[in-house]
PDB file with one MODEL, atoms N, CA, C and O in Angstrom:
MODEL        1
ATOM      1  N   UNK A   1       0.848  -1.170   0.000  1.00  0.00           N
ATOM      2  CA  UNK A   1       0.000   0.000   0.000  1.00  0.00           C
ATOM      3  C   UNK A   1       0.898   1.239   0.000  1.00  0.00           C
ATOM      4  O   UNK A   1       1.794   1.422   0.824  1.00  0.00           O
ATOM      5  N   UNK A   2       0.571   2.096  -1.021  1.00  0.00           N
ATOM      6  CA  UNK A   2       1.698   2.732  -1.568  1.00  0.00           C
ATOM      7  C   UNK A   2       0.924   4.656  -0.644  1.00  0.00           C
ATOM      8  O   UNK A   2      -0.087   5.096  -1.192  1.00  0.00           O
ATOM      9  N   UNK A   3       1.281   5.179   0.124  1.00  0.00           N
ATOM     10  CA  UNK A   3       1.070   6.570   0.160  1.00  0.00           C
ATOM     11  C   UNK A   3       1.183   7.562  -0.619  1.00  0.00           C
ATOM     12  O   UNK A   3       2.349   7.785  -0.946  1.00  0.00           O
ATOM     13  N   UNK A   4       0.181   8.456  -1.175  1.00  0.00           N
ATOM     14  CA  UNK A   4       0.811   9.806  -1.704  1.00  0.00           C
ATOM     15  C   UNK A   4       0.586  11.155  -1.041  1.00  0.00           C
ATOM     16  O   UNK A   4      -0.366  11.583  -0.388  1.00  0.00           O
ATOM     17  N   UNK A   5       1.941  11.792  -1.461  1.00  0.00           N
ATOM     18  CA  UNK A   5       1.714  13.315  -0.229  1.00  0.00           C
ATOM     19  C   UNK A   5       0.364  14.100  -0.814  1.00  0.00           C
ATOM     20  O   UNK A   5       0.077  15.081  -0.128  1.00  0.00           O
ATOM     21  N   UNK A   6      -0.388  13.896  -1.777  1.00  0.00           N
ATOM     22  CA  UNK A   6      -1.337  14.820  -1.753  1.00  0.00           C
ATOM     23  C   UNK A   6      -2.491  14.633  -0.449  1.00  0.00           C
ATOM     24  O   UNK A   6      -3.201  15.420   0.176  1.00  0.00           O
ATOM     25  N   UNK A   7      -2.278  13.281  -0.415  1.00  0.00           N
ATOM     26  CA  UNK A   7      -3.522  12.543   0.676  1.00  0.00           C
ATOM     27  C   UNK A   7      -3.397  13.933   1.415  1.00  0.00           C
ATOM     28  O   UNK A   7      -2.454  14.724   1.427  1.00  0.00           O
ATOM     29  N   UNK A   8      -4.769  13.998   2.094  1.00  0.00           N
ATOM     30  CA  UNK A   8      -5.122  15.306   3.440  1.00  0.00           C
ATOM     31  C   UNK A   8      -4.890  14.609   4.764  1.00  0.00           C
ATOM     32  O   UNK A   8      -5.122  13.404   4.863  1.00  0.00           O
ATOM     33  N   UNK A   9      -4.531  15.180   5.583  1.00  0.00           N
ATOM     34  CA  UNK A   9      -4.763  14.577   6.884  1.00  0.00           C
ATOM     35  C   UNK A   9      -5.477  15.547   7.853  1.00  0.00           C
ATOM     36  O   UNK A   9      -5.579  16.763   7.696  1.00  0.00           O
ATOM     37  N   UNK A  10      -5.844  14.981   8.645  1.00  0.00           N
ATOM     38  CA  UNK A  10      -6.606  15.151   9.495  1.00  0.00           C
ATOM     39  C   UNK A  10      -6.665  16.992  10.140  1.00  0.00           C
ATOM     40  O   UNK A  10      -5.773  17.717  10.580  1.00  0.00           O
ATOM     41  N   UNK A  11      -7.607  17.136  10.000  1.00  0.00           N
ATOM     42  CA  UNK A  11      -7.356  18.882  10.194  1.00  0.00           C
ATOM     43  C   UNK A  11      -8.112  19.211  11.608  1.00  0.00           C
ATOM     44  O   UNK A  11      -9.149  18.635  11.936  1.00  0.00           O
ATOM     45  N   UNK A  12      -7.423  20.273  12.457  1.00  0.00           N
ATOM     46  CA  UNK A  12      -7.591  20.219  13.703  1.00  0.00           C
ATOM     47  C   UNK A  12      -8.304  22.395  13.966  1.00  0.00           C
ATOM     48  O   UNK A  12      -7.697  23.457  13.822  1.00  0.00           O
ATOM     49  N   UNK A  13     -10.114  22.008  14.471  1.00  0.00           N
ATOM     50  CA  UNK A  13     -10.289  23.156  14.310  1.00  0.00           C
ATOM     51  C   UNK A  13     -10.094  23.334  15.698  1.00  0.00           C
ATOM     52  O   UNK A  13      -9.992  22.310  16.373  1.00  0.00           O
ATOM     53  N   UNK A  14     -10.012  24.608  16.343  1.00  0.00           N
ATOM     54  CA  UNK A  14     -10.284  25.554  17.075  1.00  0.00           C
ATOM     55  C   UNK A  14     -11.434  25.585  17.468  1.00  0.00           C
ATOM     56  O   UNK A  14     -12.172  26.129  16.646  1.00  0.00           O
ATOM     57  N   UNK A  15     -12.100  25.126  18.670  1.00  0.00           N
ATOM     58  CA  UNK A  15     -13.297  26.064  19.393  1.00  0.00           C
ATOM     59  C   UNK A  15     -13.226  27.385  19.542  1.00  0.00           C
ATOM     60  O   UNK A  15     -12.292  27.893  20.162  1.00  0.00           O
ATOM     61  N   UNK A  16     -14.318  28.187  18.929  1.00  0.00           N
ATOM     62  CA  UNK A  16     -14.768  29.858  18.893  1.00  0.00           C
ATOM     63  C   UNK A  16     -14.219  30.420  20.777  1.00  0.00           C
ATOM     64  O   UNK A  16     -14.417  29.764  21.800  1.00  0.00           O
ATOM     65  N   UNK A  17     -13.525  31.792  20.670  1.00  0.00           N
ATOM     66  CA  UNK A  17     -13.326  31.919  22.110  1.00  0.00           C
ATOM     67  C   UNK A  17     -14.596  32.172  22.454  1.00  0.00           C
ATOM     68  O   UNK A  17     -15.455  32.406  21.604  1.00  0.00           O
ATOM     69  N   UNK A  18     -14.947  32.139  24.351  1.00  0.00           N
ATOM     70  CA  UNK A  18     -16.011  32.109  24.983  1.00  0.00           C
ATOM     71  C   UNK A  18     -16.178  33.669  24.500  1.00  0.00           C
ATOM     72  O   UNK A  18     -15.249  34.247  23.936  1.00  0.00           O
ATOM     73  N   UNK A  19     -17.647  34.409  24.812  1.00  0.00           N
ATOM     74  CA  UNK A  19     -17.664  35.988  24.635  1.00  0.00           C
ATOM     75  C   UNK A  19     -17.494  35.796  26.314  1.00  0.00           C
ATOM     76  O   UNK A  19     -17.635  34.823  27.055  1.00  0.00           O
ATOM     77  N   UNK A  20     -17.132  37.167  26.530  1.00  0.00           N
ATOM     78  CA  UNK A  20     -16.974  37.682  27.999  1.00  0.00           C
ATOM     79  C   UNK A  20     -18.303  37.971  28.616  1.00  0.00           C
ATOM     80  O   UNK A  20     -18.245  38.004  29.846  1.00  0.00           O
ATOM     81  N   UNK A  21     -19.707  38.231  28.008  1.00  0.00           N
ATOM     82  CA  UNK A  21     -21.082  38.385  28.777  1.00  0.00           C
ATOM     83  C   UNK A  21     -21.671  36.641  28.494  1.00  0.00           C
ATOM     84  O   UNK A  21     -22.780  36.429  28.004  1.00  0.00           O
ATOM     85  N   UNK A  22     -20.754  35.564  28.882  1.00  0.00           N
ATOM     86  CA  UNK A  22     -21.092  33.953  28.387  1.00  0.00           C
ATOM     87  C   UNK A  22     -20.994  33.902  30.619  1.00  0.00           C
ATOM     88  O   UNK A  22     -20.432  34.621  31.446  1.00  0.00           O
ATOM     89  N   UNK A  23     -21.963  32.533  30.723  1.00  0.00           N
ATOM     90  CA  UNK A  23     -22.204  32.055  31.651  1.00  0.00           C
ATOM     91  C   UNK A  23     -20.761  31.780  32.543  1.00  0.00           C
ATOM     92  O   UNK A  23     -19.906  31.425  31.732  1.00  0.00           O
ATOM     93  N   UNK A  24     -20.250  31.817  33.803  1.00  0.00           N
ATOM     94  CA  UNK A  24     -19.427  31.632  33.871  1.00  0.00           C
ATOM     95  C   UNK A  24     -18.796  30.037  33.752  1.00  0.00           C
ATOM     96  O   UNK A  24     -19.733  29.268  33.539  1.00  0.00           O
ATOM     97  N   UNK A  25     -17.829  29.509  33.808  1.00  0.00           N
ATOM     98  CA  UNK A  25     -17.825  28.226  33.842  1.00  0.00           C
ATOM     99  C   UNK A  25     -18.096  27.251  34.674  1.00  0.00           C
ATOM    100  O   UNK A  25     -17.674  27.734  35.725  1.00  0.00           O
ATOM    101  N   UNK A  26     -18.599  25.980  34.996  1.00  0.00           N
ATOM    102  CA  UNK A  26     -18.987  25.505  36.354  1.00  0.00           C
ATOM    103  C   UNK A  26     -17.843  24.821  36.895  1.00  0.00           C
ATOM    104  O   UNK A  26     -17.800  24.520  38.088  1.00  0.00           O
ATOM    105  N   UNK A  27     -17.047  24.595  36.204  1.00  0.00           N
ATOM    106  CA  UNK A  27     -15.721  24.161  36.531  1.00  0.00           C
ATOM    107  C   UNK A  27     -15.265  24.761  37.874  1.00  0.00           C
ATOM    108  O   UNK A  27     -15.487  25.953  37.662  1.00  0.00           O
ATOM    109  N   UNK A  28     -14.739  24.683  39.193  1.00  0.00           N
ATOM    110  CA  UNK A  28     -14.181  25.647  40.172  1.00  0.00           C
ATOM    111  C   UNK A  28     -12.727  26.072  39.359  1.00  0.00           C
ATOM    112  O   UNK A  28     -11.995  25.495  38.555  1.00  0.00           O
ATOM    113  N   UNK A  29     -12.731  27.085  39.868  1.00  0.00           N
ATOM    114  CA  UNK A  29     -11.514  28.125  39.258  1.00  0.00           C
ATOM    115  C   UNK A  29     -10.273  27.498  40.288  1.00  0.00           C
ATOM    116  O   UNK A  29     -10.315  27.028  41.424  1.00  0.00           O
ATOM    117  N   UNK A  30      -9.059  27.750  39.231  1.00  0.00           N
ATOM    118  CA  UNK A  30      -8.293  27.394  40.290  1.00  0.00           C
ATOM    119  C   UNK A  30      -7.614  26.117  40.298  1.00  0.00           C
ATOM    120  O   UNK A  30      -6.411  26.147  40.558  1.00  0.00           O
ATOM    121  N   UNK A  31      -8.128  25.061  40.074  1.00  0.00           N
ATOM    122  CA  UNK A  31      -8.108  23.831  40.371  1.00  0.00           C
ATOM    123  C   UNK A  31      -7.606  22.834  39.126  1.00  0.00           C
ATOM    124  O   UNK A  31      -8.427  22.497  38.273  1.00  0.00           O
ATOM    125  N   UNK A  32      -6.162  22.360  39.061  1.00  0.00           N
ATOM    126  CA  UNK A  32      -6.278  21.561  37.977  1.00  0.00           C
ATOM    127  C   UNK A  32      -6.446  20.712  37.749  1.00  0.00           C
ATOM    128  O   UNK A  32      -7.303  20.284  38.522  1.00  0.00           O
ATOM    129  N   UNK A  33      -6.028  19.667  36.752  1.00  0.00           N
ATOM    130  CA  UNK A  33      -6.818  18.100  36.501  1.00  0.00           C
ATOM    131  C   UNK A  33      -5.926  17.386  37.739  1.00  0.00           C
ATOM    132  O   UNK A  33      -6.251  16.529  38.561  1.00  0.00           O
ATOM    133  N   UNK A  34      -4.998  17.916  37.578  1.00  0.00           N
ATOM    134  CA  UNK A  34      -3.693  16.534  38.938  1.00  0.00           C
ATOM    135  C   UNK A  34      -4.365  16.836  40.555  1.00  0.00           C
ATOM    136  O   UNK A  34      -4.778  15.880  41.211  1.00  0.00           O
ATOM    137  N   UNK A  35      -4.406  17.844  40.946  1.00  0.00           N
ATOM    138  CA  UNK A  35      -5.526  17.977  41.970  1.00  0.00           C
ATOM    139  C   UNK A  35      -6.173  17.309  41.932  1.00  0.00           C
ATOM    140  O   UNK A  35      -6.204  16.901  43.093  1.00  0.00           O
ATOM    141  N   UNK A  36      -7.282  16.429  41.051  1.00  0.00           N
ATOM    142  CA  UNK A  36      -8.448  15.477  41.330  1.00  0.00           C
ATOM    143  C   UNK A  36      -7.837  13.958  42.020  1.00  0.00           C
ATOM    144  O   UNK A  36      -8.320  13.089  42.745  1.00  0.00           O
ATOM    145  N   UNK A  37      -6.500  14.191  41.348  1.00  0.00           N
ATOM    146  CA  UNK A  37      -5.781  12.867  41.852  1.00  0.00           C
ATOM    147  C   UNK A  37      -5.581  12.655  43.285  1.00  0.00           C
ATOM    148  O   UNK A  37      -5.769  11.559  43.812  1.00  0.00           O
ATOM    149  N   UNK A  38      -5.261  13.534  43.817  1.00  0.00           N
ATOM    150  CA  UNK A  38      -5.187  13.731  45.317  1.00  0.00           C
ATOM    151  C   UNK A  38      -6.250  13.702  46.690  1.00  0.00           C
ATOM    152  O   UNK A  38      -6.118  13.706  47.914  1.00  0.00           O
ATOM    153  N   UNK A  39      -7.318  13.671  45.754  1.00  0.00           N
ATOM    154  CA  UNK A  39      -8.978  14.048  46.238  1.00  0.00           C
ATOM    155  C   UNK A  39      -9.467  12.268  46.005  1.00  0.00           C
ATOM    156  O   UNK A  39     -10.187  11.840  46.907  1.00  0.00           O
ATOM    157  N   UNK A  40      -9.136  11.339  44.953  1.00  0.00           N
ATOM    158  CA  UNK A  40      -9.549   9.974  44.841  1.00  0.00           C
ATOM    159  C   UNK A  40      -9.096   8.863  45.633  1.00  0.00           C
ATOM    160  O   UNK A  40      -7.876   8.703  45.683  1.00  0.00           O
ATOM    161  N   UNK A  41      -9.899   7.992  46.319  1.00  0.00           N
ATOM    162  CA  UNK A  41      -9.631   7.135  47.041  1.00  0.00           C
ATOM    163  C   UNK A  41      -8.312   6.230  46.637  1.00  0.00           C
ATOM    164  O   UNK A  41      -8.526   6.021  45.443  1.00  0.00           O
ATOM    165  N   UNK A  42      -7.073   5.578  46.960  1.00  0.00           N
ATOM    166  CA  UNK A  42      -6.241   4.958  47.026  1.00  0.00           C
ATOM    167  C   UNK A  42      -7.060   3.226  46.793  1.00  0.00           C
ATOM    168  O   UNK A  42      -7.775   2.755  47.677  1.00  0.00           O
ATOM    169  N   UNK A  43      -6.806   2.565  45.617  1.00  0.00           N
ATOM    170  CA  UNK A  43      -7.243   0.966  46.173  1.00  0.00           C
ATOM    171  C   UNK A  43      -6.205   0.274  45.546  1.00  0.00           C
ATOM    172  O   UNK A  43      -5.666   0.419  44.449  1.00  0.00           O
ATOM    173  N   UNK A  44      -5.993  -0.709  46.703  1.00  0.00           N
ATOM    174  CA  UNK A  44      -5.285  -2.031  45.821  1.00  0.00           C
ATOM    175  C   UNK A  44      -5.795  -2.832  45.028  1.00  0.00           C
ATOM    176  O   UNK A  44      -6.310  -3.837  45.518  1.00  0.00           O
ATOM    177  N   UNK A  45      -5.826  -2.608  43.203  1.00  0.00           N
ATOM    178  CA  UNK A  45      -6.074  -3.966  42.695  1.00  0.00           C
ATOM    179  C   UNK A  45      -6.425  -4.890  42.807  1.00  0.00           C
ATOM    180  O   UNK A  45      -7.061  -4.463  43.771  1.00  0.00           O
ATOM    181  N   UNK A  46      -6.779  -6.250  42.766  1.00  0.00           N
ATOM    182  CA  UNK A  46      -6.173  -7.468  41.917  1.00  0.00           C
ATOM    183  C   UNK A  46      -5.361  -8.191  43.411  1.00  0.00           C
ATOM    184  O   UNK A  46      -4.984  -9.337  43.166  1.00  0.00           O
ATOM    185  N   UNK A  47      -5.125  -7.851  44.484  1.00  0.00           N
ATOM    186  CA  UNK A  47      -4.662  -8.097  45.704  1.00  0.00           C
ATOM    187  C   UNK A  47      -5.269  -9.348  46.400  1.00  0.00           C
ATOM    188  O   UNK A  47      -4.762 -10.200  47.129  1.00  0.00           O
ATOM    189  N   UNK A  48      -6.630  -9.152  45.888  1.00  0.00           N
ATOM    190  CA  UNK A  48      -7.598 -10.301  46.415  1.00  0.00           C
ATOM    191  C   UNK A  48      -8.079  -9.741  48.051  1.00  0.00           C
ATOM    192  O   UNK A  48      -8.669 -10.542  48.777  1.00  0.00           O
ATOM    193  N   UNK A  49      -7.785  -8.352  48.542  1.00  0.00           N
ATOM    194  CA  UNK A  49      -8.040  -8.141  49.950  1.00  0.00           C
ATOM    195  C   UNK A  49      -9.200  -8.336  50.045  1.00  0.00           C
ATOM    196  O   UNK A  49      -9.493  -9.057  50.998  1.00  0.00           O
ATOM    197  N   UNK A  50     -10.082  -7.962  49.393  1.00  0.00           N
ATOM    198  CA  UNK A  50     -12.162  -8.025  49.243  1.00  0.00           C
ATOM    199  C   UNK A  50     -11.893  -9.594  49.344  1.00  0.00           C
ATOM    200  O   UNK A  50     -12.271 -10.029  50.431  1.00  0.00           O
ATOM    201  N   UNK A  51     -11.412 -10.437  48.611  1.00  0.00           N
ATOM    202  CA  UNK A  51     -11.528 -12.044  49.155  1.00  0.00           C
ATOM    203  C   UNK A  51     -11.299 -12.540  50.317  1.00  0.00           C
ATOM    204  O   UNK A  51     -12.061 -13.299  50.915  1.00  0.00           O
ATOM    205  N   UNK A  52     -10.076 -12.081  50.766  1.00  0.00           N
ATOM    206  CA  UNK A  52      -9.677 -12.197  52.148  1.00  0.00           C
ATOM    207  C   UNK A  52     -10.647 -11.814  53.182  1.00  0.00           C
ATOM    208  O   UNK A  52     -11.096 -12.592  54.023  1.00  0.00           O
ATOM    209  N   UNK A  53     -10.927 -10.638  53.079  1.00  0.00           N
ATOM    210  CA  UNK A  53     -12.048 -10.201  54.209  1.00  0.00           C
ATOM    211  C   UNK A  53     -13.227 -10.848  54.365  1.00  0.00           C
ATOM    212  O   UNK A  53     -13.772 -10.927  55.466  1.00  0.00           O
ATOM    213  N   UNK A  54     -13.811 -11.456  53.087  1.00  0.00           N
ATOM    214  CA  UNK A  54     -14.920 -12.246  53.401  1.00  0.00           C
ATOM    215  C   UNK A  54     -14.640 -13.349  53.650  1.00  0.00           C
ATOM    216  O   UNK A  54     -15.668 -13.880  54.073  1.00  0.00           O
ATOM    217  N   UNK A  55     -13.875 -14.009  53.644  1.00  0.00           N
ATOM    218  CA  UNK A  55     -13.368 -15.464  54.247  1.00  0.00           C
ATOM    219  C   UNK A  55     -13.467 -15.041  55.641  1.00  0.00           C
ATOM    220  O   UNK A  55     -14.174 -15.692  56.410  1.00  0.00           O
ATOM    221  N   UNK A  56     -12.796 -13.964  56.057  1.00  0.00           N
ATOM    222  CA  UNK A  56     -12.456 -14.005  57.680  1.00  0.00           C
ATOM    223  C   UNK A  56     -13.831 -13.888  58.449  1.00  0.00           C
ATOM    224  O   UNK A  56     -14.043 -14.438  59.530  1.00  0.00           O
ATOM    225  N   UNK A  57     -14.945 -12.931  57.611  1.00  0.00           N
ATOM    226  CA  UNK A  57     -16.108 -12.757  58.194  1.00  0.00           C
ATOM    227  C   UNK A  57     -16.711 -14.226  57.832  1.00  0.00           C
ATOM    228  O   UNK A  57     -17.750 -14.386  58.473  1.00  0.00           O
ATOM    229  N   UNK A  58     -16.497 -15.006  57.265  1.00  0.00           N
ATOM    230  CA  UNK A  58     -17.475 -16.123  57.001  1.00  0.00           C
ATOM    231  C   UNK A  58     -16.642 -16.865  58.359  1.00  0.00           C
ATOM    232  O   UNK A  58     -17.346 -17.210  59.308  1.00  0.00           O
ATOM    233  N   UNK A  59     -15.750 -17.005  58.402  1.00  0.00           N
ATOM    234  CA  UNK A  59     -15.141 -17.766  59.649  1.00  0.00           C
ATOM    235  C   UNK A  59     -15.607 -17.036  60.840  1.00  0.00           C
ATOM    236  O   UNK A  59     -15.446 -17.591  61.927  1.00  0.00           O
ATOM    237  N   UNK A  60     -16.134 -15.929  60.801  1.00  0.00           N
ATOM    238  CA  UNK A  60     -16.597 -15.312  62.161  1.00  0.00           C
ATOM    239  C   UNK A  60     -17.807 -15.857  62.337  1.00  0.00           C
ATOM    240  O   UNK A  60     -17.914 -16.591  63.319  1.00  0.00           O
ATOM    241  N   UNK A  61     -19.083 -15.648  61.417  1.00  0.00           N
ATOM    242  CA  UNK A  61     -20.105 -16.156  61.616  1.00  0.00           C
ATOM    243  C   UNK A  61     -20.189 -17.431  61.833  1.00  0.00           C
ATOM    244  O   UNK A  61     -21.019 -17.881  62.622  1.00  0.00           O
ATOM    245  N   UNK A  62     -19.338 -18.198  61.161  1.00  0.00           N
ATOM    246  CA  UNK A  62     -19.734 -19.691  61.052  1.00  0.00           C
ATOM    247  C   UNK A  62     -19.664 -20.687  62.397  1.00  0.00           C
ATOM    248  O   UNK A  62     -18.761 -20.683  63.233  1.00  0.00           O
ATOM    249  N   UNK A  63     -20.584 -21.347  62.388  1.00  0.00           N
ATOM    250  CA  UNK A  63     -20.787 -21.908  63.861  1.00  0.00           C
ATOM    251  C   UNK A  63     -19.282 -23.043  64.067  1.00  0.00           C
ATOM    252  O   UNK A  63     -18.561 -23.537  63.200  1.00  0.00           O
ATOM    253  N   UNK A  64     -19.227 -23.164  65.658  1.00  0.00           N
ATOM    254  CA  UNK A  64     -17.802 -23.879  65.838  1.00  0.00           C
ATOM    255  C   UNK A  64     -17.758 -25.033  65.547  1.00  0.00           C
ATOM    256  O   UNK A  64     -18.799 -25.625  65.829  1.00  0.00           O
ATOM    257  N   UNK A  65     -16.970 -25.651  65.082  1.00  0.00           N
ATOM    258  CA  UNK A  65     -16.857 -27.338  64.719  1.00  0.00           C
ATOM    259  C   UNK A  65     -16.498 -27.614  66.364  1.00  0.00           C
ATOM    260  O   UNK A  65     -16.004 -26.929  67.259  1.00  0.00           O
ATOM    261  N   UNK A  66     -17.053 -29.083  66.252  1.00  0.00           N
ATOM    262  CA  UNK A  66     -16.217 -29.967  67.431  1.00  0.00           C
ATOM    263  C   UNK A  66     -15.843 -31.347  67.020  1.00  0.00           C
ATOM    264  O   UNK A  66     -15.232 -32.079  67.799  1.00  0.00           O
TER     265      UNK A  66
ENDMDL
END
């Protein structure tokens, strides 16, 4: 499959700027995207801890062998 430079590629427009009497944004000011990172809960993966824990509670409930 052979390319030629006339081919077009992909053309990249511009969104119109906001006017200045436009709604303000709801976005909070201030605040950038890596900030959200800091604000999201921490979880371990794939760890299997959610498995673990219900084993231990099933061994809690479960009546005693003799």
């Amino acid at each position: 499959m052979t390319q030629t430079p006339e081919r077009e590629t992909a053309q990249i427009i511009p969104f119109p700027a906001r006017p200045r009497s436009a709604k303000p944004s709801l976005r909070e000011p201030g605040r950038s995207r890596g900030e959200d990172r800091d604000v999201l809960p921490t979880c371990d993966f794939g760890s299997g801890w959610y498995h673990d824990a219900a084993m231990q509670e099933d061994l809690r409930k479960a009546p005693p062998r003799n």
